[in-house]
mmCIF file of the C-alpha atoms, coordinates in Angstrom:
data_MODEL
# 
_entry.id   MODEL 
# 
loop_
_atom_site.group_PDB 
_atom_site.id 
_atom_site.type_symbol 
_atom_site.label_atom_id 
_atom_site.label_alt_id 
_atom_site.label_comp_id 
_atom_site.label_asym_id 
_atom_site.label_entity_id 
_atom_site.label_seq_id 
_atom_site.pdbx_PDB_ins_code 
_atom_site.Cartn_x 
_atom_site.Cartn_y 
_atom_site.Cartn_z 
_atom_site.occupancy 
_atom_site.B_iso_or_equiv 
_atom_site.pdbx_formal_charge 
_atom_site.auth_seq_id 
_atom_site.auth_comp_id 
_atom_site.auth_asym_id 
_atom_site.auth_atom_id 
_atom_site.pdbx_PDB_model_num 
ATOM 1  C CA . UNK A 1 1  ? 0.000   0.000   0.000   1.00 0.00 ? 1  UNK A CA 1 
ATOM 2  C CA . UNK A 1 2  ? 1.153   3.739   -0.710  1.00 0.00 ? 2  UNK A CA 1 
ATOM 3  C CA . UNK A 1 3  ? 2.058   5.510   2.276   1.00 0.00 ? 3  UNK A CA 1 
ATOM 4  C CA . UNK A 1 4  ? 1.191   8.633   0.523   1.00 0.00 ? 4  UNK A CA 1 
ATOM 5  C CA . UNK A 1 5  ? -2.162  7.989   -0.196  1.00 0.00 ? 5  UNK A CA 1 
ATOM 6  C CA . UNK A 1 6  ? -5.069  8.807   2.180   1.00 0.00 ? 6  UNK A CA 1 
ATOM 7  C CA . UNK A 1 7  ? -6.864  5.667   3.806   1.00 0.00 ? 7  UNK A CA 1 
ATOM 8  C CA . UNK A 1 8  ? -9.661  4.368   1.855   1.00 0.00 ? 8  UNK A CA 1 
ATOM 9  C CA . UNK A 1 9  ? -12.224 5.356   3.929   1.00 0.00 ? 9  UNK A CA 1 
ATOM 10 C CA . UNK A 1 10 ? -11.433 8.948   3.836   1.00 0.00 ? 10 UNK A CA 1 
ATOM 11 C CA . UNK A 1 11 ? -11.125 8.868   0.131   1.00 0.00 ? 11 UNK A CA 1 
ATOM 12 C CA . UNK A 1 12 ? -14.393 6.943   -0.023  1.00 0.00 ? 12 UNK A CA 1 
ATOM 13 C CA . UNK A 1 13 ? -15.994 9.446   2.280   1.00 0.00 ? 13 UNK A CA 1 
ATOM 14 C CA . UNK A 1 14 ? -14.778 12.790  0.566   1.00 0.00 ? 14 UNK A CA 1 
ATOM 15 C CA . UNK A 1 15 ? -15.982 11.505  -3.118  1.00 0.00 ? 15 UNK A CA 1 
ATOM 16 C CA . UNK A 1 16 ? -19.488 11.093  -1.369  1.00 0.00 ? 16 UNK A CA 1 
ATOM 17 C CA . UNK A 1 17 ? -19.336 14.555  -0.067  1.00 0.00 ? 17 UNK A CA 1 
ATOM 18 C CA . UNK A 1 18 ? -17.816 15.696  -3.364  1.00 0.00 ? 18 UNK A CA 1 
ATOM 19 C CA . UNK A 1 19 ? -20.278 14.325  -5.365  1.00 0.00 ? 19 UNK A CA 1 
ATOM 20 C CA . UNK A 1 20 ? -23.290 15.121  -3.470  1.00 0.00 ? 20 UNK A CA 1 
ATOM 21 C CA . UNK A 1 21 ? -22.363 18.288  -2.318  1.00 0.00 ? 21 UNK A CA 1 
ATOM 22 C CA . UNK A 1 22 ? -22.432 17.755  1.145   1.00 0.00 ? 22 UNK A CA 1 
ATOM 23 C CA . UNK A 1 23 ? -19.894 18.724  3.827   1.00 0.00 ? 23 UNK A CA 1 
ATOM 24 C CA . UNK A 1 24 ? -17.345 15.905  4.514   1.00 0.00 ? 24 UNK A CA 1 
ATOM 25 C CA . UNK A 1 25 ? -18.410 15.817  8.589   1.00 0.00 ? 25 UNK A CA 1 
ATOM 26 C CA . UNK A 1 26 ? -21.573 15.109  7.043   1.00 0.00 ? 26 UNK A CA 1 
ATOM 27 C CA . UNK A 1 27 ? -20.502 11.381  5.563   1.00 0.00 ? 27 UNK A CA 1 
ATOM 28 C CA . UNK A 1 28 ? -19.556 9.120   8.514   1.00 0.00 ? 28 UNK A CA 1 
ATOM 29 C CA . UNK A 1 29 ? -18.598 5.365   7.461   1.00 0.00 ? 29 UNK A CA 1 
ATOM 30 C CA . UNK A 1 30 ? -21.305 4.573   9.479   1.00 0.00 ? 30 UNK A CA 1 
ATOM 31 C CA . UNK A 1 31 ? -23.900 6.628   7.834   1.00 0.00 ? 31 UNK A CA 1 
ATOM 32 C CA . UNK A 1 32 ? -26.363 4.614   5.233   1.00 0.00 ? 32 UNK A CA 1 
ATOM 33 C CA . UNK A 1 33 ? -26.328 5.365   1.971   1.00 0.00 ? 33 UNK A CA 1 
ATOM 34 C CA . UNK A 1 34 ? -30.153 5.588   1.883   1.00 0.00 ? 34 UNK A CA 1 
ATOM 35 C CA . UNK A 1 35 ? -29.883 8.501   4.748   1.00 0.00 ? 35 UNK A CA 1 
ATOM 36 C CA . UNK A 1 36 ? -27.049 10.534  2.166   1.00 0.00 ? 36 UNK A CA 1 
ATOM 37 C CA . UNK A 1 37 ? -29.199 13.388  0.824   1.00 0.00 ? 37 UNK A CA 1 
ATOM 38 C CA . UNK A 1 38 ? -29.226 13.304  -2.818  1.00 0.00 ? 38 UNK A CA 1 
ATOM 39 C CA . UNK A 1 39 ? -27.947 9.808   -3.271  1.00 0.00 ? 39 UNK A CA 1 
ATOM 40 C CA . UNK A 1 40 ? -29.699 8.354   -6.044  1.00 0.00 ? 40 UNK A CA 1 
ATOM 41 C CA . UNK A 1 41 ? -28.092 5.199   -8.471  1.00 0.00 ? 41 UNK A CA 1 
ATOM 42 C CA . UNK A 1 42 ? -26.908 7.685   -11.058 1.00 0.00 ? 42 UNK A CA 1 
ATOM 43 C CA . UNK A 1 43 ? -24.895 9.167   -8.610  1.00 0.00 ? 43 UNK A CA 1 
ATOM 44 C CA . UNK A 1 44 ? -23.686 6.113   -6.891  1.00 0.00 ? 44 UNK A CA 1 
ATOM 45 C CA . UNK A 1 45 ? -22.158 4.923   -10.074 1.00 0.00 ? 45 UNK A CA 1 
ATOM 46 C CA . UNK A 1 46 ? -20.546 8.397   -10.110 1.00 0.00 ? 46 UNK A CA 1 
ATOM 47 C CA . UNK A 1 47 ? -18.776 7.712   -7.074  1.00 0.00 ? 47 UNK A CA 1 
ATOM 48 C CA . UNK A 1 48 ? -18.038 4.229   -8.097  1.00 0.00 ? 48 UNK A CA 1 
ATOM 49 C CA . UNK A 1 49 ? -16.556 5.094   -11.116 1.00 0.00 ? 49 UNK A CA 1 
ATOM 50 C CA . UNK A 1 50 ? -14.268 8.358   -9.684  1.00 0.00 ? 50 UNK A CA 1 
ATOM 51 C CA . UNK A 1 51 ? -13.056 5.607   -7.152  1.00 0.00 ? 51 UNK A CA 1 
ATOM 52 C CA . UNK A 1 52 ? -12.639 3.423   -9.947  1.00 0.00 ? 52 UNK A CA 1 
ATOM 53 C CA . UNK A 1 53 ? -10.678 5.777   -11.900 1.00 0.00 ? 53 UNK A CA 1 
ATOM 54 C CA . UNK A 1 54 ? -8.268  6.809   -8.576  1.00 0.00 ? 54 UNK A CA 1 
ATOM 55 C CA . UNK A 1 55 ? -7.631  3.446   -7.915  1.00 0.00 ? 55 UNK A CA 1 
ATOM 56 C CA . UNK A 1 56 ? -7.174  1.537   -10.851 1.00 0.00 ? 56 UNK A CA 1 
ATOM 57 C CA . UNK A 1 57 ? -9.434  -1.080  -10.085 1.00 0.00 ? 57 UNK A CA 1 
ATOM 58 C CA . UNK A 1 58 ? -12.924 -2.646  -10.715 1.00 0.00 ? 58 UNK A CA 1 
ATOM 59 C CA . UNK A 1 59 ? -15.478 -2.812  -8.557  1.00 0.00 ? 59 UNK A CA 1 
ATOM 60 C CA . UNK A 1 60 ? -18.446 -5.644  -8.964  1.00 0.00 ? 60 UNK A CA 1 
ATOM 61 C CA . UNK A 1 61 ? -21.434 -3.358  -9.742  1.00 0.00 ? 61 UNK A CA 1 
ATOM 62 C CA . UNK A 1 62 ? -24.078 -6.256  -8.419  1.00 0.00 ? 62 UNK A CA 1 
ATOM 63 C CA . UNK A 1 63 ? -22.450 -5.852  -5.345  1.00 0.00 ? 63 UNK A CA 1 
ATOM 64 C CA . UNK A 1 64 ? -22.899 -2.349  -5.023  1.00 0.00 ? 64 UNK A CA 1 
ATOM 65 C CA . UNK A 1 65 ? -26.704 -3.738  -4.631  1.00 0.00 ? 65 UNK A CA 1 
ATOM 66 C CA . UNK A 1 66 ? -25.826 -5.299  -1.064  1.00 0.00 ? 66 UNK A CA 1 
ATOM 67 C CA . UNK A 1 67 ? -23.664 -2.146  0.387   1.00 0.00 ? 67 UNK A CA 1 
ATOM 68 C CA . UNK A 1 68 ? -25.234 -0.672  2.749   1.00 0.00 ? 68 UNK A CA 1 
ATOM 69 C CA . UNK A 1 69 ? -23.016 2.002   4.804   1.00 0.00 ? 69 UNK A CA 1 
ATOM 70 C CA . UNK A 1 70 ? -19.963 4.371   3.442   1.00 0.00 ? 70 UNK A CA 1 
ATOM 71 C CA . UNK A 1 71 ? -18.091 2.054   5.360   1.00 0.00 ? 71 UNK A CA 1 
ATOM 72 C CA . UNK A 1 72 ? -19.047 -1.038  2.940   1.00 0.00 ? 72 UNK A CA 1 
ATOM 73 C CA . UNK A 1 73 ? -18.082 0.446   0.000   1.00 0.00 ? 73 UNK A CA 1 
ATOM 74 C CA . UNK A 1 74 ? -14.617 1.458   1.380   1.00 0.00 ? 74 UNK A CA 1 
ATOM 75 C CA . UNK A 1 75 ? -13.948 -1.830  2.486   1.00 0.00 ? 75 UNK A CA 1 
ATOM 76 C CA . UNK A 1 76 ? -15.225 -3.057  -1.348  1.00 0.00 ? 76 UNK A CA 1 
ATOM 77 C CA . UNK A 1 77 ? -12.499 -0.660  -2.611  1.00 0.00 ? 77 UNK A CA 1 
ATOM 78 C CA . UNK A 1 78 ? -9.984  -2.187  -0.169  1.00 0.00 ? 78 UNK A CA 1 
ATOM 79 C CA . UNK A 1 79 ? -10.622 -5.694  -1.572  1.00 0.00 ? 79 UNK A CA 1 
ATOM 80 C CA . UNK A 1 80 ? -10.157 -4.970  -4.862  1.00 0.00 ? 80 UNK A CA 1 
ATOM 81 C CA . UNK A 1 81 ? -6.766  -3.441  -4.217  1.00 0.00 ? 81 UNK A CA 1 
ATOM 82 C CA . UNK A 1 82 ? -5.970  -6.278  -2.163  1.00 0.00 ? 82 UNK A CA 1 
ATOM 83 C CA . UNK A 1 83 ? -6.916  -8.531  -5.604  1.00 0.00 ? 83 UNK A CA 1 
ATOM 84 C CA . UNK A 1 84 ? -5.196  -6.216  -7.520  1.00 0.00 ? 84 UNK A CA 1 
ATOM 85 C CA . UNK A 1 85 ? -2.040  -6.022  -5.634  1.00 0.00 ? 85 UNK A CA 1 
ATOM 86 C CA . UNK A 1 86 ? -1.947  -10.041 -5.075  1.00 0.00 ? 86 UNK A CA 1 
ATOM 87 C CA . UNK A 1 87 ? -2.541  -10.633 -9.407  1.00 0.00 ? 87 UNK A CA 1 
ATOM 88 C CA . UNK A 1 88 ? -0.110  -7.929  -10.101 1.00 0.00 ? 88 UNK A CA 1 
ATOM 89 C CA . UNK A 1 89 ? -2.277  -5.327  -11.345 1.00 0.00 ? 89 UNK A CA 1 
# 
């Protein structure tokens, strides 16, 4: 892991806030992604793909159906790295 880079969860939290315009104290891990005002599918595949895009990876979008807290979809970012560190990618 880069020991520049931000931990997941922060990143995970701030492209949330970004994205829905919402101040970062706002997005906890444990807040639900039904209670983030504004959060609507569209935009959830906005946030998927920015992460997407920072991290180089691939996220599973039928599991994005079963996330239900910030905190879930950091630690579905954190697997994928993990999958793409162990096949080299």
């Amino acid at each position: 892991m880069d020991e520049n880079r931000p931990p997941v969860g922060d990143t995970v939290r701030s492209a949330f806030a970004s994205e829905l315009f919402l101040p970062l104290g706002k997005v906890t891990g444990d807040t639900p992604l039904t209670e983030l005002a504004g959060l609507d599918s569209v935009k959830l595949l906005r946030v998927v793909a920015a992460l997407e895009m920072q991290y180089a990876i691939t996220l599973d979008d039928e599991q994005l159906y079963d996330l239900g807290t910030v905190e879930d979809v950091a630690v579905l970012v954190e697997k994928a790295l993990e999958t793409s560190a162990v096949s080299g990618g």
